[in-house]
N, C-alpha and C positions, 0 to 999 in steps of 0.2 A: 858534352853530356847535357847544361843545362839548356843547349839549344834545341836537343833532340825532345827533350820536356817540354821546352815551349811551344816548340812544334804539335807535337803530342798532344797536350792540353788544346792548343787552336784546332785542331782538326776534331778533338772532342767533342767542344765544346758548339762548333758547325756542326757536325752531326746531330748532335744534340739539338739544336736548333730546326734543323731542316726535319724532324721526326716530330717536334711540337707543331710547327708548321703543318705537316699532312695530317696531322691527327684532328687539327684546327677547318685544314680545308676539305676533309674527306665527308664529309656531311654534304657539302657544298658539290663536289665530286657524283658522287652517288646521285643526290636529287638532280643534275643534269645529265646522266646517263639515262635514269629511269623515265626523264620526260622526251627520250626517243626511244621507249620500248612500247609495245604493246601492252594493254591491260594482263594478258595471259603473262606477257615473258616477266609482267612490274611485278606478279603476285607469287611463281614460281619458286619451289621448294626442292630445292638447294636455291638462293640467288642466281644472278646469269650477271655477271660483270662486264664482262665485254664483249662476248659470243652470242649476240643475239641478235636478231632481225629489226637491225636502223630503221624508224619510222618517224616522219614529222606529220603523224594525223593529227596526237593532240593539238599540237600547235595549231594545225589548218581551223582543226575544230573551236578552237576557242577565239579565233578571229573571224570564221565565216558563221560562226551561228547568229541568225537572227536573236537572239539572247542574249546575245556576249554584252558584259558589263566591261569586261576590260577597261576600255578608251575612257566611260567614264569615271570611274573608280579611280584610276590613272589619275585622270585632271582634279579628283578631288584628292587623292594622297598632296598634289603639289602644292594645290592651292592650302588647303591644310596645312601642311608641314611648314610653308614660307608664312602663311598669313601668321599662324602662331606662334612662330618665332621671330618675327619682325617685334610684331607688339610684344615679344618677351624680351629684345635687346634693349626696346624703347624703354620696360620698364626697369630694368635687369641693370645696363650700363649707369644711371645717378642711382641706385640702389646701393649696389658694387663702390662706385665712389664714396659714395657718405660715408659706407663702413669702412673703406680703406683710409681715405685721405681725415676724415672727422668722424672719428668712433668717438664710441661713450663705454661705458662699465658694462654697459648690458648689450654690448656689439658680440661678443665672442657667442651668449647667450641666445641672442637672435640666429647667430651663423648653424647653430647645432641645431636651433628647433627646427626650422627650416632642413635641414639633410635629417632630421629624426621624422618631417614627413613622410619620405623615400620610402622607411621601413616600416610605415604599415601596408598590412598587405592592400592592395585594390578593390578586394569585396567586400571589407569592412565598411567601406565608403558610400557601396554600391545602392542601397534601397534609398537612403537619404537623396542620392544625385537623385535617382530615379524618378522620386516625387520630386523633388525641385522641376526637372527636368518638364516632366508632366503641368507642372503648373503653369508655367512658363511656355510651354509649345517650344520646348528647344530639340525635342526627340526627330532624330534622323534630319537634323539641321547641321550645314557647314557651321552658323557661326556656336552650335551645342558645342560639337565636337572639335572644332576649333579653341574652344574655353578652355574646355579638359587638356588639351595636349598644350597649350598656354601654362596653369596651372599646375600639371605635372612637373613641365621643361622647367620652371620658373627656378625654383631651390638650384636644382642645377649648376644655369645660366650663371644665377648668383655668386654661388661660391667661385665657379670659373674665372668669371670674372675678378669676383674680389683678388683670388691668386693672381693674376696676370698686374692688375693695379698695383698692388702691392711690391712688385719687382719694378715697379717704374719710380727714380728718384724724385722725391718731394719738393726737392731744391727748384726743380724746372718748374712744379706746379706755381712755386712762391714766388717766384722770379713771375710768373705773369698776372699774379694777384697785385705786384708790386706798382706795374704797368699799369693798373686799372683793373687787367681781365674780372667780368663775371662771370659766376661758377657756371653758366648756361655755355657763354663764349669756354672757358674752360675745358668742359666735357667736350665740346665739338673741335675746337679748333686748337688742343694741345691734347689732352688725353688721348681720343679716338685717335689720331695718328699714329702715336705711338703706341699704343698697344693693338694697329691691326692684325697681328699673325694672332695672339690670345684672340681679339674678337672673332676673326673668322675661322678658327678652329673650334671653338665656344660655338657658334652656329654649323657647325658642320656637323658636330658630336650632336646636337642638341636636333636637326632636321633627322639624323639618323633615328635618335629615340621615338622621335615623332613618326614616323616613317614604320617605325616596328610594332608602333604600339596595337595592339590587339582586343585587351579584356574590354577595356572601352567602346571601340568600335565595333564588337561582335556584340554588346548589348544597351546600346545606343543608337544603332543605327540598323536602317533594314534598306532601302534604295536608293534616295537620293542623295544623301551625302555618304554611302559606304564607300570606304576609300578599300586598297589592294588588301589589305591585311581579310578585310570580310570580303572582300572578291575569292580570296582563296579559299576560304571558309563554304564555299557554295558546293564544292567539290567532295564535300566532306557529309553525305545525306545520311536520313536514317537506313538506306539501303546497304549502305557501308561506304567507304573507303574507295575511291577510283585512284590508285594509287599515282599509275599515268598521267594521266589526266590533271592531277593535284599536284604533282613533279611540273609540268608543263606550266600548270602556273605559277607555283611556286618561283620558277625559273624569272616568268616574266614581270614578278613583282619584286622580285630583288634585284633585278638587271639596269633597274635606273639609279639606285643607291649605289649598286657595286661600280657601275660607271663614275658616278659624280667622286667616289671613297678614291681611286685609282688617279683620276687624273687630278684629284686634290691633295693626295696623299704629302706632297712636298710642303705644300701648305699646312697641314696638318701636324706634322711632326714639326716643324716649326716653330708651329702656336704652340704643341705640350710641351717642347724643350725650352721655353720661350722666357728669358731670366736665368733660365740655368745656368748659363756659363757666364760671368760678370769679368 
């Protein structure tokens, strides 16, 4: 009896799971069906799920028009996403350490202001960047909008880190203080080691947010550094909505995330379990 329970429960409990699953990837679902429909069959009343007339125009269309931003939009998401979080591990990693391995009384107090930036909203921010922005000539600049997704990521990064540090024993650190080690030699040649699966789950979470961010880049940017998020946004006119069209990109600006999330995925689950089991 209590095996036919336990059974029972397991099978529940997969169900259960595989139904939050579709419900998680049905969004995902839908926007790549709709970016092989036609404008007609994407706008249709009742929906048309799978019974419609397969077309890869959008697609054509958004690679062969003399217009197409794609490509470089593309190379500015990358170059953005890595440029910014490079310089945010550089400042993020001896941050993370001081608070971990040498806090003070007002360590815990720094950790929460920092994650109580998170929750203001982004437009509260938005006039002040604005003019900064404007004084400075940083509007529709890589390294503008690079600052912002820097800045943003930063609290993050941080705390990431600090948790990852913090499951790392102290003993090992004082054992190479003992030797001589400096805290530079430290951070590179004892820390980073070992806490690689944290760091580069830390940068993977962190390229992703970069990668999504949107409020920023739709009113910062207008050509030359618009990365994919305001590529999509093009789609989107005062004429209305090309829902096709929008599906189709949509598609093509999350296909390089969703690639890098899948073949990192091992690495990822890793870095978050990473301490966990002692």
């Amino acid at each position: 009896m209590a095996v036919k329970q336990t059974m029972g429960k397991r099978v529940g409990m997969t169900a259960l799971a595989w139904a939050v699953a579709f419900v998680i990837f049905f969004p995902i679902l839908w926007t790549f069906l709709t970016s092989f429909k036609s404008e007609g069959d994407a706008s249709s009343i009742p929906p048309q799920f799978l019974f419609f007339q397969w077309t890869t125009e959008n697609y054509r269309e958004i690679f062969n028009s003399t217009a197409s931003q794609y490509i470089p939009a593309a190379i500015n998401s990358i170059i953005l996403c890595l440029g910014a979080n490079l310089v945010g591990l550089i400042v993020g990693v001896p941050a993370a350490w001081s608070m971990a391995f040498a806090p003070t009384g007002r360590t815990k107090d720094i950790l929460l202001w920092m994650l109580s930036t998170k929750m203001m909203p982004a437009v509260g921010a938005l006039m002040p960047v604005l003019f900064i922005f404007q004084m400075f000539g940083l509007i529709d600049t890589r390294v503008g909008i690079g600052f912002i997704l820097f800045i943003g990521d930063l609290p993050i990064l941080i705390w990431m880190l600090y948790t990852y540090f913090k499951e790392i024993p102290v003993d090992i650190l004082e054992a190479a203080r003992m030797d001589g080690c400096t805290v530079t030699s430290e951070i590179i040649y004892i820390l980073t080691p070992l806490a690689v699966p944290g760091i580069a789950s830390t940068m993977l979470i962190a390229i992703i947010l970069s990668w999504n961010e949107a409020f920023w880049t739709l009113n910062l940017t207008a050509v030359k550094a618009a990365p994919l998020t305001f590529f999509i946004s093009t789609y989107s006119t005062h004429q209305g909505a090309f829902f096709a069209s929008l599906s189709a990109a949509s598609m093509l600006a999350i296909a390089p995330i969703m690639i890098l999330g899948w073949f990192s995925q091992k690495q990822l689950v890793r870095g978050l379990t990473f301490g966990a089991v002692k």
